[in-house]
C-alpha positions in Angstrom: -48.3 -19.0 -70.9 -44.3 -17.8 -70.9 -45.3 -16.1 -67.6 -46.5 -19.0 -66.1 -43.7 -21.1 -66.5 -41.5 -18.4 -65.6 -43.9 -18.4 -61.8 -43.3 -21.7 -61.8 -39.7 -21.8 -62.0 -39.6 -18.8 -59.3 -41.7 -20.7 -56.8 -38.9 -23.6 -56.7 -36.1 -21.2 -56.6 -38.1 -19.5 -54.0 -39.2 -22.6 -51.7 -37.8 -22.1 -48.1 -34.1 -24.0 -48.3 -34.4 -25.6 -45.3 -37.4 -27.1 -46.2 -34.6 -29.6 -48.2 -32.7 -29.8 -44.9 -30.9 -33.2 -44.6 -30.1 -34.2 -41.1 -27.3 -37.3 -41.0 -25.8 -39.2 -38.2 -21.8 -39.7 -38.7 -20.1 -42.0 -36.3 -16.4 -41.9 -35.5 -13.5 -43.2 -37.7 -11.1 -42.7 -35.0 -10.8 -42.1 -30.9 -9.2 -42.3 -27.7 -6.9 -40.5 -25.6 -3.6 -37.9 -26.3 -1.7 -38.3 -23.3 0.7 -34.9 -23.7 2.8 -35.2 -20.8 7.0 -35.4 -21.7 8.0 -38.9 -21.9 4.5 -40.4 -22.0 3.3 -42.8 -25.0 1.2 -40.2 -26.4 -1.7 -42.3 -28.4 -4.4 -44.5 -26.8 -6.6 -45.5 -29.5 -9.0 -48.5 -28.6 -9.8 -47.2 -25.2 -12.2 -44.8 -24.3 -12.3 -41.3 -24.5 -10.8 -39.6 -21.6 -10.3 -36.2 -20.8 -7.6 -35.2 -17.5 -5.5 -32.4 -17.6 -2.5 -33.1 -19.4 -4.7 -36.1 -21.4 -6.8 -34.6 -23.6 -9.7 -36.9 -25.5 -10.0 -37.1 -29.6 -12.3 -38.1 -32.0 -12.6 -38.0 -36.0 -15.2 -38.1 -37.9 -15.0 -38.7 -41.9 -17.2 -36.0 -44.0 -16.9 -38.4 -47.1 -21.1 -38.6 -46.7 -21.6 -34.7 -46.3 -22.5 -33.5 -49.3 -24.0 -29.2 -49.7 -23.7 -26.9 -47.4 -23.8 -27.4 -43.5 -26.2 -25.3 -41.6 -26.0 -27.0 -38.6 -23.5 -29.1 -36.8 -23.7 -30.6 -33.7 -20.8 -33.1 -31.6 -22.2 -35.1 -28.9 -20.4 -36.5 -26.1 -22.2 -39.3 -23.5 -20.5 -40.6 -20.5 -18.8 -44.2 -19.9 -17.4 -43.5 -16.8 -19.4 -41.9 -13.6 -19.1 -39.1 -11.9 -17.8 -36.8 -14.6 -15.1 -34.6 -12.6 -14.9 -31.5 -15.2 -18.0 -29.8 -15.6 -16.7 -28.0 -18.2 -14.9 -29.0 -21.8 -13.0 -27.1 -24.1 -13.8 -28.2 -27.4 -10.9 -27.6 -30.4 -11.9 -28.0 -33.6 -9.6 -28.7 -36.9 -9.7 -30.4 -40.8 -7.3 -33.3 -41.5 -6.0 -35.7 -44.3 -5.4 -38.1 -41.3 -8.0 -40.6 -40.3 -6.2 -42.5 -37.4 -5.3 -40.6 -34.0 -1.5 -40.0 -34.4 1.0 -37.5 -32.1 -0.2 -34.2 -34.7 -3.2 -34.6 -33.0 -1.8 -33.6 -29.7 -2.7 -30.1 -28.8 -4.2 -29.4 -31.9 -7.1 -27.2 -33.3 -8.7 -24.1 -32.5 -10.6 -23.7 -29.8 -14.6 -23.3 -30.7 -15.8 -23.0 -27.5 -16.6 -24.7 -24.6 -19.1 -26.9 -23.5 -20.4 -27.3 -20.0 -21.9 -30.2 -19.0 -25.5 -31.1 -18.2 -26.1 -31.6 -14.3 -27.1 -35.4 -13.2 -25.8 -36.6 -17.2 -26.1 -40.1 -17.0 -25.3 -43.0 -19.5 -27.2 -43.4 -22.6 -27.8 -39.7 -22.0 -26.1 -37.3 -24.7 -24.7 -33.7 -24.3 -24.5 -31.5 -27.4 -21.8 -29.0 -28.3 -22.8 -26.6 -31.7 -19.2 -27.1 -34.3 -20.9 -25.1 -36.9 -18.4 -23.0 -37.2 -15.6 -25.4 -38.2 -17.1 -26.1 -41.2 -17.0 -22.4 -42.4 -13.5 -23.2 -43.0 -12.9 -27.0 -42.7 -12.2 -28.5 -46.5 -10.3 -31.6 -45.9 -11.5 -36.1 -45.8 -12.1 -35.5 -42.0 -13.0 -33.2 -39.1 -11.0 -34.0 -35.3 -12.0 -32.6 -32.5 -9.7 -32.3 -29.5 -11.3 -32.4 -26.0 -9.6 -30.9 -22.9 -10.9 -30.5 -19.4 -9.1 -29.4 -16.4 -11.3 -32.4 -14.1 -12.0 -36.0 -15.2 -14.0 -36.8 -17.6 -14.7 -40.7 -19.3 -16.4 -40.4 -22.3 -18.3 -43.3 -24.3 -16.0 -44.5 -27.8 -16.0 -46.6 -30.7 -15.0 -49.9 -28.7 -16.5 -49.3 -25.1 -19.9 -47.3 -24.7 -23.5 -47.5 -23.6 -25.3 -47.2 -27.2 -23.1 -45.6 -29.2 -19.7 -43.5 -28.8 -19.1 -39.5 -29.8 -21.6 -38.2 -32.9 -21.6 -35.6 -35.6 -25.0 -34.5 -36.1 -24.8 -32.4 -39.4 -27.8 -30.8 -41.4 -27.3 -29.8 -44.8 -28.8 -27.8 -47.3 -27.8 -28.4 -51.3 -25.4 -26.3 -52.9 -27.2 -22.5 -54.4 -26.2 -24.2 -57.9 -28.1 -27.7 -57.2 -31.3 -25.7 -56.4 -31.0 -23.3 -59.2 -30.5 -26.5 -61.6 -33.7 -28.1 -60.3 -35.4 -25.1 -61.2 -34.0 -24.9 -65.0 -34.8 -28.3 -65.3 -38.5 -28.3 -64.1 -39.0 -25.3 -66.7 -37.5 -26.8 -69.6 -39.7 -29.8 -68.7 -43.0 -27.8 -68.2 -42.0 -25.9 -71.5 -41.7 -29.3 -73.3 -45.3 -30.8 -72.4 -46.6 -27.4 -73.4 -44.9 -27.6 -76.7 -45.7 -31.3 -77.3 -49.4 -30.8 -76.5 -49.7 -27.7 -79.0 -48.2 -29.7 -81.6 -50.9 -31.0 -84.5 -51.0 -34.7 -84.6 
């Protein structure tokens, strides 16, 4: 009987763990525009996301609702503005205790990659960018993510957009601990209703 429980409890532990994969939506706290150039204002927040050169777009997204471990992260990007001029954008990733845009967000992050742009992207139409990787190292309120392209680019925000602005797609698995304690409890249960039912009346 002790063997059975003890297959019981190894199945749980033993289930696939992205079979308790979580996929969530996060929407911006924050985004707009860094304009870097000397002399220039350098925040636009409550505009849209635009990406020129020297004027690199941000967005920031709150990880108060992520809760385990992230497997997979994705940012999407849709367009407000027709034709997009860069083809390409570099994508720089970073943690923060800062929610609105501000001037540290200026040239900051480290770059994760870049992401080149679907042909023909229209609006309402989405283009997805893996930022995994930040979160292997990201432990902060919120993640930013600084967008620089060498063309044009308008991008969909908060306040102007054809559905909804910039997105963090995360998927999250529980914590190693929150699996393993799922497992304890289902045994101590099983081995309760065993006990109970052996028990003379």
């Amino acid at each position: 009987m002790k063997l059975k429980f003890v297959l019981t409890a190894a199945s749980v532990l033993l289930l696939p763990i992205t079979s308790y994969a979580l996929p969530i939506t996060i929407n911006p706290v924050a985004d707009g525009s860094l304009y870097t150039c000397a002399g220039c204002n350098t925040v636009s927040d409550g505009a849209y996301v635009l990406t020129s050169g020297y004027i690199q777009g941000a967005v920031k997204f709150s990880t108060a609702s992520i809760t385990g471990i992230v497997s997979k992260a994705l940012l999407t990007l849709n367009p407000y503005g027709l034709p997009l001029w860069g083809s390409t954008v570099d994508v720089y990733g970073y943690g923060t205790t800062i929610g609105a845009l501000d001037v540290t967000d200026a040239n900051a992050g480290t770059l994760l990659g870049t992401l080149t742009l679907p042909a023909n992207l229209s609006y309402g139409q989405d283009a997805y960018f893996d930022v995994t990787a930040l979160f292997t190292s990201a432990n902060s309120p919120y993640v930013a993510f600084n967008l620089r392209s060498t063309g044009t680019d308008v991008f969909s925000s908060m306040e102007y957009n054809y559905g909804h602005p910039s997105q963090l797609l995360v998927t999250t698995v529980p914590e190693p601990c929150s699996i393993a304690l799922v497992a304890v409890g289902l045994l101590a249960l099983r081995t309760r209703r065993s006990a109970d039912s052996r028990t003379p009346a």
